[in-house]
C-alpha positions as CSV (number, residue, x, y, z in Angstrom):
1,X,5.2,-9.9,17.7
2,X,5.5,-7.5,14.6
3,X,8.7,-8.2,12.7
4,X,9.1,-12.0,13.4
5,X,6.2,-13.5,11.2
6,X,6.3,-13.1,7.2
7,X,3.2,-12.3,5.5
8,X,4.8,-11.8,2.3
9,X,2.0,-12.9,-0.5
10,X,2.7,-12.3,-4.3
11,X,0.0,-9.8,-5.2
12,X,-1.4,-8.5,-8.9
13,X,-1.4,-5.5,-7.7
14,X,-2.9,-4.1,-11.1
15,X,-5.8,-6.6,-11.4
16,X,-6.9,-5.7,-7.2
17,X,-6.6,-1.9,-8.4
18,X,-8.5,-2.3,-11.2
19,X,-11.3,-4.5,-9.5
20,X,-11.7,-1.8,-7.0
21,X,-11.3,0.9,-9.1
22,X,-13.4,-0.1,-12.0
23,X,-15.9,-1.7,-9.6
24,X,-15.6,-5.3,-10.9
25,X,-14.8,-8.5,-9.3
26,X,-11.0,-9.4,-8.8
27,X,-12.0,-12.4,-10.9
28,X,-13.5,-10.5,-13.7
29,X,-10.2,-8.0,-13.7
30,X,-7.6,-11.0,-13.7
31,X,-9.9,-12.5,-17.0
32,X,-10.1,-9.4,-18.2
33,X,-6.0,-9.3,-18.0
34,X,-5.8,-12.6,-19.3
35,X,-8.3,-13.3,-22.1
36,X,-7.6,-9.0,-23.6
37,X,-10.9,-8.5,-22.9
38,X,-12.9,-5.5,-22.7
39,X,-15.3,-5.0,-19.1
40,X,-18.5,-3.1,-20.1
41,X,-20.1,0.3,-18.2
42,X,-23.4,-2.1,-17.2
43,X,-20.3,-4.5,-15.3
44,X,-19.2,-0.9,-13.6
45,X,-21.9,0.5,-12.4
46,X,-23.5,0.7,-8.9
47,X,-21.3,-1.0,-7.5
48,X,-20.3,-0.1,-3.8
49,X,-18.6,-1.6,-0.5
50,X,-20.5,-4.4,0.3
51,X,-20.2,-4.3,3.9
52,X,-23.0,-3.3,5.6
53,X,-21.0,-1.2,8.0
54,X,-19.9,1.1,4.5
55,X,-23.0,0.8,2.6
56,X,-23.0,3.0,-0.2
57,X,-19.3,4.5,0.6
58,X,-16.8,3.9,-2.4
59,X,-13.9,3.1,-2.4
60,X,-10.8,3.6,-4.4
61,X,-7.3,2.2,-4.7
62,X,-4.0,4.2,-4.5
63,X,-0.6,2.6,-5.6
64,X,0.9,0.6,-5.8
65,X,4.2,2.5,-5.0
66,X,7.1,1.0,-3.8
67,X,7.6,0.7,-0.1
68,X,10.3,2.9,0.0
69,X,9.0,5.9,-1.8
70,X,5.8,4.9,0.8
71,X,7.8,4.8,4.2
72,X,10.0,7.7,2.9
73,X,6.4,10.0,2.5
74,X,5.5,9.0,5.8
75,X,8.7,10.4,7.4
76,X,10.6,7.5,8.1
77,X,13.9,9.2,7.5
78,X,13.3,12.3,10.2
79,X,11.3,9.3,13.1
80,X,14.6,7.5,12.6
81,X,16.9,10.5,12.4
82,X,15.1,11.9,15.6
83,X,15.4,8.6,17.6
84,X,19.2,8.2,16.6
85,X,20.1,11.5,17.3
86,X,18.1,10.8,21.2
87,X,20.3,11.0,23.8
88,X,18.9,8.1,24.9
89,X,19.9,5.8,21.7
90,X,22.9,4.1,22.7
91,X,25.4,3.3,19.3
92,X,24.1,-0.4,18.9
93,X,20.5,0.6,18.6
94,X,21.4,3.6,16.6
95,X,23.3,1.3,14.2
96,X,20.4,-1.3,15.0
97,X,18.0,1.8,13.9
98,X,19.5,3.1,10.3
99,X,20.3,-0.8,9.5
100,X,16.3,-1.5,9.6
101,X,15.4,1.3,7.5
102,X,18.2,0.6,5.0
103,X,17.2,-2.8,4.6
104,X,13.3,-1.4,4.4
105,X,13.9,1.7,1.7
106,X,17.0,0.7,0.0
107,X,16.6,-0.1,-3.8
108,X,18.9,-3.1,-3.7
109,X,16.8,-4.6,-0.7
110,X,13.0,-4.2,0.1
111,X,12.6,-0.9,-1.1
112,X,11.7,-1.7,-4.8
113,X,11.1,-5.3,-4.4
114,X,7.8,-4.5,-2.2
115,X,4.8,-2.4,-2.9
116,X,2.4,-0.7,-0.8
117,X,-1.7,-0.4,-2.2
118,X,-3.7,1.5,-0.3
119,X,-7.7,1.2,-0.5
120,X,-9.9,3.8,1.4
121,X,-12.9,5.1,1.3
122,X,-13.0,9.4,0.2
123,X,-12.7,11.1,3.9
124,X,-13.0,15.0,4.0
125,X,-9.3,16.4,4.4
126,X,-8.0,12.6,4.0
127,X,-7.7,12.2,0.2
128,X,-4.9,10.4,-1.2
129,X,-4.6,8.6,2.1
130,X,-1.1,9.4,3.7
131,X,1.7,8.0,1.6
132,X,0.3,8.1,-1.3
C-alpha cells in the first residue's frame, strides 16, 4: 500500500546520469568518478537501450532536481489546494492534506534532502518529461 514501505536507496545520481547520458556503463562512470579518468568517443558511441522492446531508442537522463522543486512543477500545490478547499474535505484531512505536502516539499524535511532523475526516451511533444 503506497506510503507504508520505504524504498529509500542512496543514489550517485551524477555517475547514473552520466552513464546514460554519455552512453557508458554505470561502472565505467563511477571509475571514471573515482580514478579522474577520462571515457573516450569509441566508449560512447552506438550505444542504445538494450531492451529489445526499445531497440535503437535513446535515452537520456533529466535531473536530478530536488523533490520539491519536482512535485511543485507537477502541481502539487493547486491538486492539494483544490482538494482542501473541497467541500467534501473535512478539517482533519485538510490538515492531514497540507501536513503531507509540507513534509514532502519543505526544505527543512524531504524537499531538498531527496532528488527526483528522470530517464526517458525523446517522445514528440513529451521532451523534458514533466517535472523536469
Amino acid at each position: 500500500r503506497p506510503g507504508e514501505v520505504d524504498v529509500t536507496a542512496d543514489v550517485d545520481f551524477g555517475a547514473l546520469r552520466e552513464a546514460v547520458n554519455r552512453r557508458v556503463t554505470l561502472e565505467e562512470s563511477l571509475e571514471k568518478k573515482r580514478t579522474g579518468s577520462r571515457i573516450t568517443r569509441k566508449q560512447i558511441e552506438g550505444t542504445e537501450i538494450s531492451s529489445s522492446k526499445h531497440k535503437g531508442i535513446k535515452a537520456e537522463a533529466f535531473g536530478p532536481i530536488t523533490q520539491g522543486k519536482f512535485l511543485a512543477s507537477m502541481g502539487v500545490v493547486e491538486r492539494v489546494t483544490k482538494k482542501i478547499e473541497d467541500d467534501s474535505t473535512t478539517d482533519d484531512q485538510a490538515l492531514e492534506l497540507y501536513s503531507a505536502m509540507e513534509r514532502l516539499m519543505a526544505s527543512d524535511q524531504m524537499g531538498e534532502r531527496y532528488k527526483v532523475l528522470s530517464i526517458a526516451p525523446k517522445k514528440d511533444n513529451l521532451f523534458p518529461p514533466p517535472g523536469f
